[in-house]
N, CA, C and O atoms as a Tinker XYZ file with bonds, in Angstrom:
   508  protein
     1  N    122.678000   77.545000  108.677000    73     2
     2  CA   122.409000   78.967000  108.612000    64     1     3
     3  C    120.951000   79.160000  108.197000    63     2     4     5
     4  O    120.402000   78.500000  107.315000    81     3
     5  N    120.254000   80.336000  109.068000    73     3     6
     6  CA   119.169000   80.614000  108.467000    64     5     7
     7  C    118.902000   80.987000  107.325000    63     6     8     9
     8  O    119.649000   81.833000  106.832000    81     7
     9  N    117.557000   80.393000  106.396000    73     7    10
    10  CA   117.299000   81.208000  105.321000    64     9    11
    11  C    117.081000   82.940000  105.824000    63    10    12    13
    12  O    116.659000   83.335000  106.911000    81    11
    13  N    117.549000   83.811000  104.568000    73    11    14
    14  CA   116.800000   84.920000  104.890000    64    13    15
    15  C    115.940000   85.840000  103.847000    63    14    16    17
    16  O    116.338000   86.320000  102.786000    81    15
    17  N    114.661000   85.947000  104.445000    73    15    18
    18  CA   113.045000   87.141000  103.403000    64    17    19
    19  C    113.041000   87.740000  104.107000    63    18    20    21
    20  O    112.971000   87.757000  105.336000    81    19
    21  N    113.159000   88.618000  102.975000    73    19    22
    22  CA   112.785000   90.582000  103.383000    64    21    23
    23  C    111.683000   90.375000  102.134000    63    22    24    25
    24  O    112.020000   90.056000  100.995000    81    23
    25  N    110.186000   90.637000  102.598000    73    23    26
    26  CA   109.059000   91.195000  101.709000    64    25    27
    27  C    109.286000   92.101000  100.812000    63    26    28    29
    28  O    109.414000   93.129000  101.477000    81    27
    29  N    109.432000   92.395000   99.597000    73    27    30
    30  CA   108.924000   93.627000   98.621000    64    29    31
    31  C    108.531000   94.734000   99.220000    63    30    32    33
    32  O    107.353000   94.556000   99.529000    81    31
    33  N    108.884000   95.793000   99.555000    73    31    34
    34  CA   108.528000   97.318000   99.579000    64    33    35
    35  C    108.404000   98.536000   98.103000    63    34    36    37
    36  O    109.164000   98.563000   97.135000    81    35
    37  N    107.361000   99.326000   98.331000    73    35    38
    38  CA   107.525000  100.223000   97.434000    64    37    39
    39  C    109.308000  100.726000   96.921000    63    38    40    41
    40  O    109.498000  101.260000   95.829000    81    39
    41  N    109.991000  100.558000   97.502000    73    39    42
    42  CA   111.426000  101.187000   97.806000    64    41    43
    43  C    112.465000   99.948000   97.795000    63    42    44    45
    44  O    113.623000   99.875000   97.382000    81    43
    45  N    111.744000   99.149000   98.309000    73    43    46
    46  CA   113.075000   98.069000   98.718000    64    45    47
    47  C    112.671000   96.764000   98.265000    63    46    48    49
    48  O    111.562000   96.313000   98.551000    81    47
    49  N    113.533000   96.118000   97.555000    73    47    50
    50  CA   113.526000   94.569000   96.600000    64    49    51
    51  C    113.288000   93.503000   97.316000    63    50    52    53
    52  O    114.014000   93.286000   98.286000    81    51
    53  N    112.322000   92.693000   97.022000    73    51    54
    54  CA   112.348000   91.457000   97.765000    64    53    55
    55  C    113.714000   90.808000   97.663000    63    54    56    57
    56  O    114.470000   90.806000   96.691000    81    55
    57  N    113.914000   90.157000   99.069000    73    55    58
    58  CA   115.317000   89.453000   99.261000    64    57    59
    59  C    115.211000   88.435000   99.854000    63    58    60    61
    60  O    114.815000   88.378000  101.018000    81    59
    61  N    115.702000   86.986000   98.836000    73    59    62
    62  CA   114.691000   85.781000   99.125000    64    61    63
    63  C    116.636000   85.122000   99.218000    63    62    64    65
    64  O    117.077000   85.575000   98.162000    81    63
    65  N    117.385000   84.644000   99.653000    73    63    66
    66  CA   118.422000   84.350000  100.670000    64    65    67
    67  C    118.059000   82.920000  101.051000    63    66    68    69
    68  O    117.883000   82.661000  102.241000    81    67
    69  N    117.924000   81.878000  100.026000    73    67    70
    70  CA   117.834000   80.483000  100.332000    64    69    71
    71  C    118.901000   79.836000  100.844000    63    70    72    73
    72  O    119.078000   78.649000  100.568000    81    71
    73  N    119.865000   80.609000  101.759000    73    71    74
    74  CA   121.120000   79.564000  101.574000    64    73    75
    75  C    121.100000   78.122000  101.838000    63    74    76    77
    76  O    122.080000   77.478000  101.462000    81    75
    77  N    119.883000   77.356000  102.582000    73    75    78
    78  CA   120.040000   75.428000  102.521000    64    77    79
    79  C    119.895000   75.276000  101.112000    63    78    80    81
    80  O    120.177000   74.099000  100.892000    81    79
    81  N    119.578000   75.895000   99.939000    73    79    82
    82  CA   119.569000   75.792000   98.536000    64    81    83
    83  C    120.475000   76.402000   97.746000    63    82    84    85
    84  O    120.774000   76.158000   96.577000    81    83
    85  N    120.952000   77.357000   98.617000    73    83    86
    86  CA   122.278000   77.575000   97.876000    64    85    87
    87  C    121.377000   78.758000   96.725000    63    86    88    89
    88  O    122.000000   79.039000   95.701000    81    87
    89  N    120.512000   79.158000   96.837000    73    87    90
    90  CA   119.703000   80.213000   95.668000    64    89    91
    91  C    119.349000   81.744000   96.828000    63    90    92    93
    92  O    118.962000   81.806000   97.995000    81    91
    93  N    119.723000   82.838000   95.771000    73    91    94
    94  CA   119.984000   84.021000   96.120000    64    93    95
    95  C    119.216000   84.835000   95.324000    63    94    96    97
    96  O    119.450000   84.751000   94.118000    81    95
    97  N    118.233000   85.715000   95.730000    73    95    98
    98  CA   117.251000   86.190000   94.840000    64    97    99
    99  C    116.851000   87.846000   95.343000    63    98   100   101
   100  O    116.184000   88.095000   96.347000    81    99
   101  N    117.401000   88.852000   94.433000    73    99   102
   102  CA   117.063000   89.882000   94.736000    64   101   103
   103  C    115.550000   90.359000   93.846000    63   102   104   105
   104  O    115.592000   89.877000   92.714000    81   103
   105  N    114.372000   91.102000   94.072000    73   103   106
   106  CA   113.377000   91.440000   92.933000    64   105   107
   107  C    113.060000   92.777000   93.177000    63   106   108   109
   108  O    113.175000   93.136000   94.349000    81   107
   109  N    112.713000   93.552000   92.407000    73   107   110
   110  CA   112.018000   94.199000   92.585000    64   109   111
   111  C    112.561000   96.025000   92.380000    63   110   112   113
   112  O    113.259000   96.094000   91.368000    81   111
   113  N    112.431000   97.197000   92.959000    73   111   114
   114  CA   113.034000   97.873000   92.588000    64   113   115
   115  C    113.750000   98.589000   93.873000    63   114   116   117
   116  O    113.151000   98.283000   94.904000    81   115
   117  N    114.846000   99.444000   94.099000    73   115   118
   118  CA   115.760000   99.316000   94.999000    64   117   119
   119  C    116.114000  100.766000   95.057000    63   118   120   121
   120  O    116.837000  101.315000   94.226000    81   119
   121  N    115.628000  101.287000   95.968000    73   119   122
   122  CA   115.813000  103.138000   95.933000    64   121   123
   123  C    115.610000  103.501000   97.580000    63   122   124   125
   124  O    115.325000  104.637000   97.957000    81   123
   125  N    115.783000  102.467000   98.407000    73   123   126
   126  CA   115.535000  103.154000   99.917000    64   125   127
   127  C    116.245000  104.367000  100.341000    63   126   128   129
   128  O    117.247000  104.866000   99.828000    81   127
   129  N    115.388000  104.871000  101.635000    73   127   130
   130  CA   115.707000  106.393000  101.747000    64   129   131
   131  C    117.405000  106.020000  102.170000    63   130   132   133
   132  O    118.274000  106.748000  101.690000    81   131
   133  N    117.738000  105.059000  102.927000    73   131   134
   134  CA   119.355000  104.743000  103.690000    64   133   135
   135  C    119.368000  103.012000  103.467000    63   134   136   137
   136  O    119.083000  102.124000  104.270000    81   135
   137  N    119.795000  102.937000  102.120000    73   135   138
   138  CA   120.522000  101.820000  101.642000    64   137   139
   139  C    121.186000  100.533000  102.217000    63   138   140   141
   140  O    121.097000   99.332000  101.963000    81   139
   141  N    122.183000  101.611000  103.468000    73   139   142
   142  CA   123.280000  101.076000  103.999000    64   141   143
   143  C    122.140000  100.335000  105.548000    63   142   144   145
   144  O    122.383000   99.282000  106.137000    81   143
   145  N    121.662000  100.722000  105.669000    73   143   146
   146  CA   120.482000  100.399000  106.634000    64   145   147
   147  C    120.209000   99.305000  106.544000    63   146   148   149
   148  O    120.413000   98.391000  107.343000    81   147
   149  N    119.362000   99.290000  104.837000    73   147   150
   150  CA   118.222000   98.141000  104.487000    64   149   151
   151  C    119.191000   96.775000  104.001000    63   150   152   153
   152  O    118.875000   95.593000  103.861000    81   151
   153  N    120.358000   97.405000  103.832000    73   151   154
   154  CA   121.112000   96.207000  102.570000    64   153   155
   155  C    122.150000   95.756000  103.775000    63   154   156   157
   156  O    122.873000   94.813000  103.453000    81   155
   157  N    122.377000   96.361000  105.335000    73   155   158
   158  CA   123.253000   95.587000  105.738000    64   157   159
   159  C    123.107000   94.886000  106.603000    63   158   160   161
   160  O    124.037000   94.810000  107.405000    81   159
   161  N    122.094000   94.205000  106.791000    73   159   162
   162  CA   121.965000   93.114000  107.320000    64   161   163
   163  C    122.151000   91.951000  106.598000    63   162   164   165
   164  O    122.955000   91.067000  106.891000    81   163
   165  N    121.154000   91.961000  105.338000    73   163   166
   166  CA   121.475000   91.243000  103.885000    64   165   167
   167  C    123.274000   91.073000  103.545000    63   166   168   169
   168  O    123.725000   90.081000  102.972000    81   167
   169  N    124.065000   92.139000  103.983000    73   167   170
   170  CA   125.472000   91.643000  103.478000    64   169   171
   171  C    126.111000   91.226000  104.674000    63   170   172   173
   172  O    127.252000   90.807000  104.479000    81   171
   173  N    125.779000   91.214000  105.689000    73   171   174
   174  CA   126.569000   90.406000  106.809000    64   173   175
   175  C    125.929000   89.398000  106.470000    63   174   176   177
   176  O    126.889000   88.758000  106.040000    81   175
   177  N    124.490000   88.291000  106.213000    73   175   178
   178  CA   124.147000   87.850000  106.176000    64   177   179
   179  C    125.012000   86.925000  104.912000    63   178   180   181
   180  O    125.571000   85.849000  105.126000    81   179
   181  N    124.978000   87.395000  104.028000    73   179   182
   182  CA   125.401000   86.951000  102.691000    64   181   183
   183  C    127.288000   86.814000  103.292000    63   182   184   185
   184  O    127.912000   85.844000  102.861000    81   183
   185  N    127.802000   87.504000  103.952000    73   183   186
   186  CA   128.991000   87.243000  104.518000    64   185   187
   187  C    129.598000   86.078000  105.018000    63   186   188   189
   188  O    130.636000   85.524000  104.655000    81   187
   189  N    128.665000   85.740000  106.054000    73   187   190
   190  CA   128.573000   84.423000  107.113000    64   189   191
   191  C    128.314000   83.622000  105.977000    63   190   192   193
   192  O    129.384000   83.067000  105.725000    81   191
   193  N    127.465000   83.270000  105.164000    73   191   194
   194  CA   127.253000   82.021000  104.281000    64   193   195
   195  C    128.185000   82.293000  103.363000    63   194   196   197
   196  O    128.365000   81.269000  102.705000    81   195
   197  N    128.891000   83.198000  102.980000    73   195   198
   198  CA   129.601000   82.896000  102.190000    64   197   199
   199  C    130.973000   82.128000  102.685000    63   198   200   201
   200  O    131.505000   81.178000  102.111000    81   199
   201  N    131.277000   82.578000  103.524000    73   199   202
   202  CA   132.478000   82.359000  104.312000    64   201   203
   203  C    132.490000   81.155000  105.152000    63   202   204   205
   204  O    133.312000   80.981000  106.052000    81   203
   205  N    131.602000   80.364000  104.855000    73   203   206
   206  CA   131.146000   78.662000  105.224000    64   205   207
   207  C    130.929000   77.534000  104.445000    63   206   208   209
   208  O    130.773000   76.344000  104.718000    81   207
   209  N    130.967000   78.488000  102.903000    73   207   210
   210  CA   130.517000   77.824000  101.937000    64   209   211
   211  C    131.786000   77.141000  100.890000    63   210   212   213
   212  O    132.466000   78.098000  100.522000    81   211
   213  N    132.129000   76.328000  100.515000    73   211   214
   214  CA   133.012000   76.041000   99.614000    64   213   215
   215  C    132.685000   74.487000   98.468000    63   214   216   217
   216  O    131.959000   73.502000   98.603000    81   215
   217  N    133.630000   74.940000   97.390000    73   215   218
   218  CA   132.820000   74.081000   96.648000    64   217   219
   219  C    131.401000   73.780000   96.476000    63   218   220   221
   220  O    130.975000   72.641000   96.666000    81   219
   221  N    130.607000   74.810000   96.104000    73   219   222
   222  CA   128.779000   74.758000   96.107000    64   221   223
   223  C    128.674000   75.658000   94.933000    63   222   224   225
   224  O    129.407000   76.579000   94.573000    81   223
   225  N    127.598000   75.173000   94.425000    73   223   226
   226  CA   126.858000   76.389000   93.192000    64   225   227
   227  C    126.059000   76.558000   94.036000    63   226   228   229
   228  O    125.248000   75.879000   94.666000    81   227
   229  N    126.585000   78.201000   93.947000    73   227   230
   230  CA   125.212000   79.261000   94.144000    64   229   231
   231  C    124.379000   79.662000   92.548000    63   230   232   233
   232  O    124.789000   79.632000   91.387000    81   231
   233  N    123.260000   79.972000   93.060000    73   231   234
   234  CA   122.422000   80.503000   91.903000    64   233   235
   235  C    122.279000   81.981000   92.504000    63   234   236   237
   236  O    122.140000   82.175000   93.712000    81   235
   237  N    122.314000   82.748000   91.789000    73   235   238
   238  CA   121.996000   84.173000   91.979000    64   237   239
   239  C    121.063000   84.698000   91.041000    63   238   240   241
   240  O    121.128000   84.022000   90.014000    81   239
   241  N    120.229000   85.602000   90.951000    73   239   242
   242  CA   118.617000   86.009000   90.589000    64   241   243
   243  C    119.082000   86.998000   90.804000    63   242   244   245
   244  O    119.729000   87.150000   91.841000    81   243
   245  N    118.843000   88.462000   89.504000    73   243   246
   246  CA   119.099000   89.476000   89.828000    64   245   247
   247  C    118.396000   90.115000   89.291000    63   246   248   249
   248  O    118.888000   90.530000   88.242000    81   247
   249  N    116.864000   90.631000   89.576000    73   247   250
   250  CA   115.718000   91.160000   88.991000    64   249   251
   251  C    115.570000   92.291000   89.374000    63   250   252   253
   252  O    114.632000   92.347000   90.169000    81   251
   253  N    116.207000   93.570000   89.136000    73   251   254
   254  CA   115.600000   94.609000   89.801000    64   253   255
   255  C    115.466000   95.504000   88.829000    63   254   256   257
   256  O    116.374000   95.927000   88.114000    81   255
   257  N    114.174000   95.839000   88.790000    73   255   258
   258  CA   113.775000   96.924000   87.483000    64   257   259
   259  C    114.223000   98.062000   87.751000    63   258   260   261
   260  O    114.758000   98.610000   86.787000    81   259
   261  N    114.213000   98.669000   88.753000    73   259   262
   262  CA   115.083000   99.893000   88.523000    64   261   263
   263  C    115.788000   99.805000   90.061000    63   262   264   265
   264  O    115.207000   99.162000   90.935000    81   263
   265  N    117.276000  100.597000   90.388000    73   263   266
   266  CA   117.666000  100.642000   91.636000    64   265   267
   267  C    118.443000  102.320000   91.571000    63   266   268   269
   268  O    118.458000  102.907000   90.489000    81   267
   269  N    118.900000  102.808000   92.507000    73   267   270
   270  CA   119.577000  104.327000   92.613000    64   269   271
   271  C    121.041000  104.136000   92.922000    63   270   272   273
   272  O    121.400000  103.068000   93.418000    81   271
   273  N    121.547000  104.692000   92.773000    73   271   274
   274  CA   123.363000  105.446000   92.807000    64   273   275
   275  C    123.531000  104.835000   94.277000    63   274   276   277
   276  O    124.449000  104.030000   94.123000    81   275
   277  N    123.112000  104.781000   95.714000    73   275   278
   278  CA   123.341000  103.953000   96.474000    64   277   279
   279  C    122.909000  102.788000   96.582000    63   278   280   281
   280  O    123.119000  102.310000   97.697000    81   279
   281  N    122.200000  101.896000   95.617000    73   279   282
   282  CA   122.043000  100.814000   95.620000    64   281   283
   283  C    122.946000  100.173000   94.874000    63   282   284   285
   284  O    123.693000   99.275000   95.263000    81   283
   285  N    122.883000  100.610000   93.853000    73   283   286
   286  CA   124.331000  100.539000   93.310000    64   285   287
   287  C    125.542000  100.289000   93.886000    63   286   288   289
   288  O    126.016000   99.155000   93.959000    81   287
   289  N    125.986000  101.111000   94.233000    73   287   290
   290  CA   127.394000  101.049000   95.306000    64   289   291
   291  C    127.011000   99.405000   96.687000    63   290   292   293
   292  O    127.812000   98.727000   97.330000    81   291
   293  N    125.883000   99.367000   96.636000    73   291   294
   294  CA   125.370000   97.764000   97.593000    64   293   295
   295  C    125.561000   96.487000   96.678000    63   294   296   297
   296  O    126.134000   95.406000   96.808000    81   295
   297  N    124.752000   97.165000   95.608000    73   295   298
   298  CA   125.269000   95.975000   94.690000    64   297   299
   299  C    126.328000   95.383000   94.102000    63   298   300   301
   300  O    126.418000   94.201000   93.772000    81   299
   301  N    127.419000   96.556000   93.935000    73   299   302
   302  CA   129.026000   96.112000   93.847000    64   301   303
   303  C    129.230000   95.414000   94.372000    63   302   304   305
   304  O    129.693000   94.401000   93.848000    81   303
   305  N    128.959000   95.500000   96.190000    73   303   306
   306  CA   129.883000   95.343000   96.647000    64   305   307
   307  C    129.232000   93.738000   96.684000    63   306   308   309
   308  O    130.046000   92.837000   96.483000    81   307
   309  N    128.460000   93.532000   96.818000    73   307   310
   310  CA   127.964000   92.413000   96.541000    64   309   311
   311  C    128.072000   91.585000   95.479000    63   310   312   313
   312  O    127.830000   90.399000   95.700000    81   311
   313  N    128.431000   91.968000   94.166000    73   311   314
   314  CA   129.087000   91.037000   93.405000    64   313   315
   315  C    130.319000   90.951000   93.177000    63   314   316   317
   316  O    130.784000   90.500000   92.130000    81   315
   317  N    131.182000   91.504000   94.426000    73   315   318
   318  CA   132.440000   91.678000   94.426000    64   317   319
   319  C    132.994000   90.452000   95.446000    63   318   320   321
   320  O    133.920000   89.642000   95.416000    81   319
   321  N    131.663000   90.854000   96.556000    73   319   322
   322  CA   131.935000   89.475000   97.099000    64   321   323
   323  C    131.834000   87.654000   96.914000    63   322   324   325
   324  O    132.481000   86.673000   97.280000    81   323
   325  N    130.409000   87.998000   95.990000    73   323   326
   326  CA   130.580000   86.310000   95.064000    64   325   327
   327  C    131.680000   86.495000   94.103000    63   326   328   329
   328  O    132.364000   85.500000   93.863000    81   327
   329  N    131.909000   87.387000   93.627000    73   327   330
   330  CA   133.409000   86.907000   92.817000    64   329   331
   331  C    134.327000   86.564000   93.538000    63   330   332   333
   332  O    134.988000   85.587000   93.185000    81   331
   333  N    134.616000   87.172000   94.624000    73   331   334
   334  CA   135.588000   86.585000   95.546000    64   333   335
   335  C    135.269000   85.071000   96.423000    63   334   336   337
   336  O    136.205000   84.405000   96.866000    81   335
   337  N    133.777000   84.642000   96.596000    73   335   338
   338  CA   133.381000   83.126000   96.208000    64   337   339
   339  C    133.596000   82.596000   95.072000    63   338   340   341
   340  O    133.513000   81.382000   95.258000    81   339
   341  N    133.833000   82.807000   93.969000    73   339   342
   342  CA   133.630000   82.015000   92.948000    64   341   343
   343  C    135.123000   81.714000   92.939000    63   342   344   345
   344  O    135.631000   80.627000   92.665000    81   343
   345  N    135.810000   82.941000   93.311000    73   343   346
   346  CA   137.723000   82.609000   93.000000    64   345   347
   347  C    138.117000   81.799000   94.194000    63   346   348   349
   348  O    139.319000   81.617000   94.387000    81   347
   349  N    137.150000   81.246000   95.094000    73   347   350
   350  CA   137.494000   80.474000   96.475000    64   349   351
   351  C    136.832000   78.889000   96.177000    63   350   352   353
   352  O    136.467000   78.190000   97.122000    81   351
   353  N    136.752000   78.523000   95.053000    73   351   354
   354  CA   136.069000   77.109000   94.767000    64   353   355
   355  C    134.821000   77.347000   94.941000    63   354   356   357
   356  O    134.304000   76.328000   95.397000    81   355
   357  N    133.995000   78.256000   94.797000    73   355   358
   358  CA   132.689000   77.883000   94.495000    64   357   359
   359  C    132.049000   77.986000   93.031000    63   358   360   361
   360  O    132.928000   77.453000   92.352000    81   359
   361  N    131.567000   78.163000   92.615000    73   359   362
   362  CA   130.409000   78.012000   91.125000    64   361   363
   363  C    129.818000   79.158000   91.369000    63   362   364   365
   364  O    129.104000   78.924000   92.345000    81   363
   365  N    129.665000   80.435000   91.018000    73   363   366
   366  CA   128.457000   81.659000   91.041000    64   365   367
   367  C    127.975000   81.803000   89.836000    63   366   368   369
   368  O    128.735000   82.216000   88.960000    81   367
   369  N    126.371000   81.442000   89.470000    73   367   370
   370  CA   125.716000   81.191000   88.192000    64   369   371
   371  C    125.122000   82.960000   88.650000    63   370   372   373
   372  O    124.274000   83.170000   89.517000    81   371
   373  N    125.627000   83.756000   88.049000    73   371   374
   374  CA   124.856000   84.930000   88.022000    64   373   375
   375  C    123.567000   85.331000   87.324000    63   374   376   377
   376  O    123.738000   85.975000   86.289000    81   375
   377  N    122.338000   85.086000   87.672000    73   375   378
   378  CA   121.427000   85.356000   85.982000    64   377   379
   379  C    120.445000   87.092000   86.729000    63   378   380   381
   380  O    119.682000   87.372000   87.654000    81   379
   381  N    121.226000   87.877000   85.436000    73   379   382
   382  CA   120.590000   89.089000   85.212000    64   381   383
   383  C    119.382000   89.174000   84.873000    63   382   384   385
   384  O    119.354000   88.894000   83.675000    81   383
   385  N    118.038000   89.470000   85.350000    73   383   386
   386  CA   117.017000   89.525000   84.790000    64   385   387
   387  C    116.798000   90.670000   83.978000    63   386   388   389
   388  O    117.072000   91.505000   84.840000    81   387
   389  N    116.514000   91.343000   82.979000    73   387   390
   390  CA   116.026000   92.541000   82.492000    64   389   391
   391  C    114.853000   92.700000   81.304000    63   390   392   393
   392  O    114.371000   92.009000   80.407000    81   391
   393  N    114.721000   93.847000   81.780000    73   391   394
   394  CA   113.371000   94.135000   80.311000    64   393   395
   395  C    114.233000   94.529000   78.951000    63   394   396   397
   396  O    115.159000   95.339000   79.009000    81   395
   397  N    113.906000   93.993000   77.942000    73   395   398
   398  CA   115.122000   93.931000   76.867000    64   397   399
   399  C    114.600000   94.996000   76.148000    63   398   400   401
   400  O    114.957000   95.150000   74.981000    81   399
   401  N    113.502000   96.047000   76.870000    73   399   402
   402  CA   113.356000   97.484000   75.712000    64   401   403
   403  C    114.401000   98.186000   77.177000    63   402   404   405
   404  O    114.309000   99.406000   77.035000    81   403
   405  N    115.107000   97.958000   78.173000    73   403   406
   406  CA   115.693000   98.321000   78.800000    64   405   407
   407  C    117.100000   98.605000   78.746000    63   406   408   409
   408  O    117.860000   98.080000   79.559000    81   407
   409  N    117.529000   99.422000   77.821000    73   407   410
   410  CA   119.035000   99.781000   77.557000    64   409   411
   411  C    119.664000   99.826000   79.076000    63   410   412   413
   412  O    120.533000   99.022000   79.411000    81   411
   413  N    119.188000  100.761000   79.904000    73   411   414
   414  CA   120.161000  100.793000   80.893000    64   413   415
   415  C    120.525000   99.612000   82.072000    63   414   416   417
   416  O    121.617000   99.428000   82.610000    81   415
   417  N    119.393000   98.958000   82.269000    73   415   418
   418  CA   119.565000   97.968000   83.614000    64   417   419
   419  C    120.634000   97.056000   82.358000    63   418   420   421
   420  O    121.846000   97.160000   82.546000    81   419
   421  N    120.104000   96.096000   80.980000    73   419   422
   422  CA   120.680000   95.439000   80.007000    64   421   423
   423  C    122.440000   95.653000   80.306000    63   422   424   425
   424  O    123.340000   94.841000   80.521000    81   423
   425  N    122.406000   97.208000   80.196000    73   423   426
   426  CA   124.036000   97.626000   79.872000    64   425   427
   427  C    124.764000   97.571000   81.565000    63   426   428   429
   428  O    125.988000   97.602000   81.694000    81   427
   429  N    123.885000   97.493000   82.707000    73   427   430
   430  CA   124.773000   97.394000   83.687000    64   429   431
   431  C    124.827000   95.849000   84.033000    63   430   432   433
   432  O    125.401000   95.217000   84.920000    81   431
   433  N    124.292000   95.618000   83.351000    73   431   434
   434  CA   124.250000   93.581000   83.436000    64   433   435
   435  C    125.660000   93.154000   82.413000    63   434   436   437
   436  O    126.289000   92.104000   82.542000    81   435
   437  N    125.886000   93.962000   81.653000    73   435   438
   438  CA   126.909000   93.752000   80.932000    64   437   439
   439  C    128.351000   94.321000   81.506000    63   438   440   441
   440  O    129.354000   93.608000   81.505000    81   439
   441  N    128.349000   95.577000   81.960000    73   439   442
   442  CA   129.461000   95.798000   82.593000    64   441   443
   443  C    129.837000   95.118000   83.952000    63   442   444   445
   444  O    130.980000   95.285000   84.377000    81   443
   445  N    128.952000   94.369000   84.649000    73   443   446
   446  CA   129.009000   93.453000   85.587000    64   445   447
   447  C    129.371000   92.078000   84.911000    63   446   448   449
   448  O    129.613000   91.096000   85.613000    81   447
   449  N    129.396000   92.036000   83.870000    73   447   450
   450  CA   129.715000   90.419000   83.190000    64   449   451
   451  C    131.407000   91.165000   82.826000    63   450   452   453
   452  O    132.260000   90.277000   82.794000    81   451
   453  N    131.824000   92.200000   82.635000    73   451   454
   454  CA   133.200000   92.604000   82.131000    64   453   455
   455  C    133.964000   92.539000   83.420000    63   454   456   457
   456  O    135.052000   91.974000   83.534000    81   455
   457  N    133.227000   93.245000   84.525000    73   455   458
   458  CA   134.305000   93.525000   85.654000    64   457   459
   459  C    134.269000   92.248000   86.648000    63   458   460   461
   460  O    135.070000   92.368000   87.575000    81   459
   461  N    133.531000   91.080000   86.657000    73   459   462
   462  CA   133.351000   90.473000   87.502000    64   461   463
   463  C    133.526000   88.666000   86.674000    63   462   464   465
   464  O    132.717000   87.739000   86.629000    81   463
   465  N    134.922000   88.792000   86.139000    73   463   466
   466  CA   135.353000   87.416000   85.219000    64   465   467
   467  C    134.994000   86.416000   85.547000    63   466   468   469
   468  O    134.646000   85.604000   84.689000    81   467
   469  N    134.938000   86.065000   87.044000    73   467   470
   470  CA   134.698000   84.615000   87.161000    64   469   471
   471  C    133.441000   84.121000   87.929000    63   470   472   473
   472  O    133.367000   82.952000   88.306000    81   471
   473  N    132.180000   85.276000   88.219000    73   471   474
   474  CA   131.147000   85.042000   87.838000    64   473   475
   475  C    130.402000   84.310000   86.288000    63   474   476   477
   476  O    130.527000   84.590000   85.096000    81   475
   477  N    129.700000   83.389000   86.953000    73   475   478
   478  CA   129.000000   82.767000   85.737000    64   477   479
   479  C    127.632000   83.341000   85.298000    63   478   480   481
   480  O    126.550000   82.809000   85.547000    81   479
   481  N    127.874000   84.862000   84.392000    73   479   482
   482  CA   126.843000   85.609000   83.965000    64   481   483
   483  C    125.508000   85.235000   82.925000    63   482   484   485
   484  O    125.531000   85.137000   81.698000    81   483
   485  N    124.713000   85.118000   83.564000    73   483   486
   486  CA   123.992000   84.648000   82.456000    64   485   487
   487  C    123.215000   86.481000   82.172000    63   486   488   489
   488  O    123.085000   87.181000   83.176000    81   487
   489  N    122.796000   87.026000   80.844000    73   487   490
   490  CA   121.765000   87.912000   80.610000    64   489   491
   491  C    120.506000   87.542000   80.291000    63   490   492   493
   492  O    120.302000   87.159000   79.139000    81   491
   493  N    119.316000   87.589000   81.335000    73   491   494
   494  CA   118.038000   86.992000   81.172000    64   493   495
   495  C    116.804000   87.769000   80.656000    63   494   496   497
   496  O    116.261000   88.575000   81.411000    81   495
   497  N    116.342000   87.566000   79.415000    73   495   498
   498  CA   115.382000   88.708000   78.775000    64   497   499
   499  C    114.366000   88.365000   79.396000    63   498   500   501
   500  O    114.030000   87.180000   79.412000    81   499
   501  N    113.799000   89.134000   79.911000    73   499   502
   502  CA   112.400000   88.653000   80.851000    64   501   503
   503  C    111.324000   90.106000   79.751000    63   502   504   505
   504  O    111.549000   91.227000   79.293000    81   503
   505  N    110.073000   89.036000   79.804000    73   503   506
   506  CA   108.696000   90.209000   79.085000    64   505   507
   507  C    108.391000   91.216000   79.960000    63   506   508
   508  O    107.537000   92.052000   79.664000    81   507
């Protein structure tokens, strides 16, 4: 399977999709005008490798300084689907990046470590 990069936009997160490494890397901040647009190629993408993949640690990178109410709803669904890898024999090392004067991204890194059990959450204080 191909790797897949999407460049950094003012609007839209770099999306660095190593799957021959098995490393998954969202950055940046996440507010496009149509979400479902920018993020679904990225989740068919993330679909197909997931659904080929068994027994593998993934690494997941989850850096996004700020994202909106439909990115959100992308991002569920997306850690809904490595949880549903991780409950299929794989390993999902989740690591949250956040700014730790950052109450809110901090606290949705945490309710993603409550609703998503068998992700392997790490919370990453980044300066």
């Amino acid at each position: 399977m191909q790797d897949l990069h999407i460049p950094a936009e003012r609007d839209k997160p770099e999306v660095d999709f190593r799957f021959s490494s098995h490393r998954l890397a969202l950055r940046g901040e996440s507010f496009p005008e149509n979400a479902l647009a920018f993020y679904g190629p990225v989740v068919s993408a993330l679909m197909e490798y997931l659904g080929a993949t068994h027994g593998t640690e993934i690494t997941v990178d989850i850096e996004l300084r700020y994202f909106n109410s439909s990115s959100t709803k992308i991002l569920l669904n997306i850690f809904r689907m490595l949880d549903g890898a991780s409950s299929n024999g794989n390993t999902v090392h989740l690591n949250w990046h956040h700014d730790p004067e950052d109450d809110t991204i901090a606290e949705f890194g945490n309710d993603i470590a409550s609703d998503f059990i068998t992700l392997d959450f790490r919370a990453v204080a980044t300066a």
